[in-house]
C-alpha positions in Angstrom: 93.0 48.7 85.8 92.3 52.3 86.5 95.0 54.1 88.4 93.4 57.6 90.3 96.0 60.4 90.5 95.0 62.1 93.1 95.0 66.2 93.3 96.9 68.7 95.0 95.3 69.3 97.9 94.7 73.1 98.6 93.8 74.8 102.2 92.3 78.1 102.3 91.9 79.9 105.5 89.9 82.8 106.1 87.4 84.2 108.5 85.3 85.4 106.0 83.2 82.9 104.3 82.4 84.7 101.3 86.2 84.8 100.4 86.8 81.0 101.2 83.2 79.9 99.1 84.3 82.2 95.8 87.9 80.7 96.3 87.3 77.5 96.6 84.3 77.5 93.8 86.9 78.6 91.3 89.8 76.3 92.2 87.4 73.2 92.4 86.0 74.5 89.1 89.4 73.9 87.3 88.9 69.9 88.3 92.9 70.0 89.0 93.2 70.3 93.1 91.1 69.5 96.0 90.2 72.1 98.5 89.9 72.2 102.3 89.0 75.1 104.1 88.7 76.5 107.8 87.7 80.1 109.2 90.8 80.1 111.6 94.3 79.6 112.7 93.8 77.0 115.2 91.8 74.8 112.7 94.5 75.8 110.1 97.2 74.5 112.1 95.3 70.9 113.1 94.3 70.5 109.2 98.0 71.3 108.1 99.4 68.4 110.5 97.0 66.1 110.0 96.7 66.3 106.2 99.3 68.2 105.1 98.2 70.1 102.3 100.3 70.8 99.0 99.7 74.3 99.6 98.1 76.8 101.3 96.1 80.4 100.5 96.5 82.4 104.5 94.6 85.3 105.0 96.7 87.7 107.8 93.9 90.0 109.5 92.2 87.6 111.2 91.0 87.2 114.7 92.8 85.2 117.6 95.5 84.1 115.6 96.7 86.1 112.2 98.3 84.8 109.5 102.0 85.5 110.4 101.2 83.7 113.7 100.1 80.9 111.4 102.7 80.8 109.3 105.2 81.4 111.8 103.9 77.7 114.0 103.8 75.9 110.6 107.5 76.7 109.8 108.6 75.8 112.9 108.0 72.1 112.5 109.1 70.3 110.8 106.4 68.2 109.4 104.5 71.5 108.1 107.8 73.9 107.3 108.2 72.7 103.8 104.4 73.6 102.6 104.2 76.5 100.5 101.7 79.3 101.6 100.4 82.1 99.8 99.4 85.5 102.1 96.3 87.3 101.5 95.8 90.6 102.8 94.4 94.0 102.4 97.6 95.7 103.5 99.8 97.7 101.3 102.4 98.1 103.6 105.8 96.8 102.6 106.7 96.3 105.8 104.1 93.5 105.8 105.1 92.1 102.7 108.6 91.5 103.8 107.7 90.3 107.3 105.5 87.5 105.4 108.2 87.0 103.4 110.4 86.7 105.9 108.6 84.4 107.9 109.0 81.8 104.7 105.9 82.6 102.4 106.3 81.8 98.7 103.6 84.2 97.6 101.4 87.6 98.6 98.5 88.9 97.1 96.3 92.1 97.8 93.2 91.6 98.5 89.9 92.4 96.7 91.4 88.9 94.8 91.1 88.0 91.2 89.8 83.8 91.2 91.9 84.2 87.9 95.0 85.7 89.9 95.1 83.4 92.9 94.8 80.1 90.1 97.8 81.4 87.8 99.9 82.0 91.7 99.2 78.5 92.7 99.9 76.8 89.6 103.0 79.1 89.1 104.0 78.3 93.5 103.7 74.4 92.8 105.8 73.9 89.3 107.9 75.9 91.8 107.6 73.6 94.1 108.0 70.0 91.9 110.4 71.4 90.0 112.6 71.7 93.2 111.8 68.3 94.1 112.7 66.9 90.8 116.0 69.0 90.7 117.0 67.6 94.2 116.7 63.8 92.8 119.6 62.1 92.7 122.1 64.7 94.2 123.6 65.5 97.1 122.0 65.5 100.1 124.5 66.9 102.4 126.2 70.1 101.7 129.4 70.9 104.4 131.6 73.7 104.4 133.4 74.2 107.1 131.3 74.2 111.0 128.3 74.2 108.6 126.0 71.5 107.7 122.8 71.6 105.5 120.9 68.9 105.2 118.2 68.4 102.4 116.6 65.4 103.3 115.8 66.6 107.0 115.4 70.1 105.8 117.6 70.9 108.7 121.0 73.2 109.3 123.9 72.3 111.3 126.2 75.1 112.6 129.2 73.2 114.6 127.1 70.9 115.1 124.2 72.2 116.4 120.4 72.5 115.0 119.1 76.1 114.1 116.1 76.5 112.8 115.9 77.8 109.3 112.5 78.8 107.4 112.2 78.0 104.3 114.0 80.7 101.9 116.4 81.2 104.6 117.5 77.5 103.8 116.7 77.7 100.1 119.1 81.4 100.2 121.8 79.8 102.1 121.7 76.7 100.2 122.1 78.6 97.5 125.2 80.5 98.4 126.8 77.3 99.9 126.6 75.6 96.2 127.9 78.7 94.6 130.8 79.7 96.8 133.1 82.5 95.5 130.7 83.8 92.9 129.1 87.6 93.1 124.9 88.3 92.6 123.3 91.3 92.1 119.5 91.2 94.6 117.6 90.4 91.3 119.2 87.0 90.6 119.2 85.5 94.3 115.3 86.7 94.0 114.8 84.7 90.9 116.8 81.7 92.1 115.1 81.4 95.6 111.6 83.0 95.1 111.1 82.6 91.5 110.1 84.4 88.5 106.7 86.0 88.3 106.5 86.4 92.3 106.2 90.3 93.3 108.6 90.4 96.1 111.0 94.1 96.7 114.7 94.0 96.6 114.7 94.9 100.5 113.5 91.0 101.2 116.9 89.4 99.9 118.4 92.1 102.6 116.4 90.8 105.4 116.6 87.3 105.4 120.7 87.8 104.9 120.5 89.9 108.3 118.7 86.6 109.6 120.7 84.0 107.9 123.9 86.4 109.7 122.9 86.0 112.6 122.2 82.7 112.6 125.5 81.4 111.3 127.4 83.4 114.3 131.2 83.0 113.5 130.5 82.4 110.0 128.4 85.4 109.4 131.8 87.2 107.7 131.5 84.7 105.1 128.2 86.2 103.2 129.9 89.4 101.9 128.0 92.5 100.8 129.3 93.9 97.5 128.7 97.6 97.2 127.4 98.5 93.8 127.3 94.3 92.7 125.2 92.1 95.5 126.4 89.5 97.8 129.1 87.1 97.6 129.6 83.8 99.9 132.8 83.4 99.9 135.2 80.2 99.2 138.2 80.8 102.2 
C-alpha cells in the first residue's frame, strides 16, 4: 500500500504576476511544497480560511488591501493566527520592518528576491514551526500565574478572566517569560528564543511588542521588568 505524504502547502500573494510565476516556479521546482497563489488581499484572506496554508510569502505594497492589512485580519482569528507569514517588500524602512513584525510576521525580505533566499526562509520558518509543535507535545497546556491564563491549545490569553487577543510572538514572548519567571535576558536571547536564529529582525522589535504585551496585561504590566544595561526580567512575586 502506498501511503502519499502530502506537502506543505505554500500561498504567495502578490499583485504582480511576474513575482508570483518566478516564485512559485522555483518552490514547485524543489518537489517539497505545493503552491497556491492570488494577486490580492481579499482572495488571500478567502484562500487562508478555506485551506489554510502552512505558510505564507505577503507582499505589503499592494492595492486595496496591503499586506499589514492582511496580516493584521489573519491574526485576528483564530483559525488563520497561527500561520506563519513571510513579508515581501521594497521598503527599507525599519519602521516597516518592526510594524510587520509587530503585527506577528515570522519573516521579512527586501525585495528584488533571490528564489534561493525566499526557499532557505521557508524551510528555515517551518522547522521553526514543527519544531514548536513537536516541543509542545506532551506538556502543559495551561500555564497560570496569578490573574493570568495562557492557553496553548486555544492559542488564547486569559487576563482575570477575560480573552485578549494576542498575535503570535506576543503569545510566544509572553509564554516565554511566564515559563522562565525570575530569570534576566539580554534583547538578543528573547530574539532567538521567540523569532529564531537566522531571522533578520533589530533589537527595537523585542521593545515593541513588550510595550504591547504591557499594555495588554493592565495590572500586571509591573511584572515584565526592564533591566538597564542586562534586558528584561518577568518577575516571580
Amino acid at each position: 500500500m502506498n501511503l502519499t505524504v502530502e506537502k506543505p502547502k505554500i500561498l504567495i500573494v502578490d499583485d504582480e504576476n511576474d513575482i508570483v510565476d518566478i516564485l512559485k516556479y522555483n518552490i514547485e521546482k524543489e518537489n517539497e511544497y505545493s503552491v497556491l497563489t492570488a494577486n490580492n488581499g481579499k482572495d488571500a484572506l478567502k484562500i487562508s480560511k478555506d485551506i489554510k496554508p502552512d505558510l505564507i510569502i505577503l507582499d505589503i505594497m499592494m492595492p486595496a488591501m496591503n499586506g499589514f492589512e492582511v496580516c493584521k485580519s489573519l491574526k485576528s482569528l483564530k483559525a488563520t493566527n497561527d500561520i506563519p507569514v513571510i513579508f515581501l517588500t521594497a521598503k527599507e524602512s525599519e519602521i516597516d520592518e518592526i510594524l510587520g513584525l509587530e503585527l506577528g510576521a515570522d519573516d521579512y525580505i527586501q525585495k528584488p528576491v533571490s528564489p534561493r533566499v525566499v526557499l532557505a526562509r521557508i524551510k528555515s520558518v517551518l522547522r521553526r514551526t514543527t519544531s514548536e509543535i513537536e516541543k509542545d507535545t506532551g506538556t502543559e497546556k495551561i500555564i497560570k500565574f496569578k490573574g493570568i491564563e495562557l492557553n496553548e491549545d486555544t492559542y488564547s490569553v486569559k487576563i482575570n478572566k477575560r480573552e485578549i487577543f494576542f498575535p503570535k510572538k506576543e503569545f510566544q514572548l509572553l509564554k516565554f517569560f511566564l515559563t522562565n519567571r525570575g530569570k534576566v535576558f539580554p534583547r538578543e536571547v528573547l530574539l532567538k528564543q521567540v523569532w529564531g536564529e537566522n531571522i533578520f529582525v533589530v533589537d527595537r522589535t523585542v521593545d515593541v511588542h513588550l510595550v504591547k504585551i504591557r499594555e495588554k496585561l493592565g495590572e500586571y504590566s509591573g511584572y515584565i521588568e526592564t533591566i538597564k544595561g542586562f534586558g528584561y526580567r518577568f518577575r516571580d512575586l
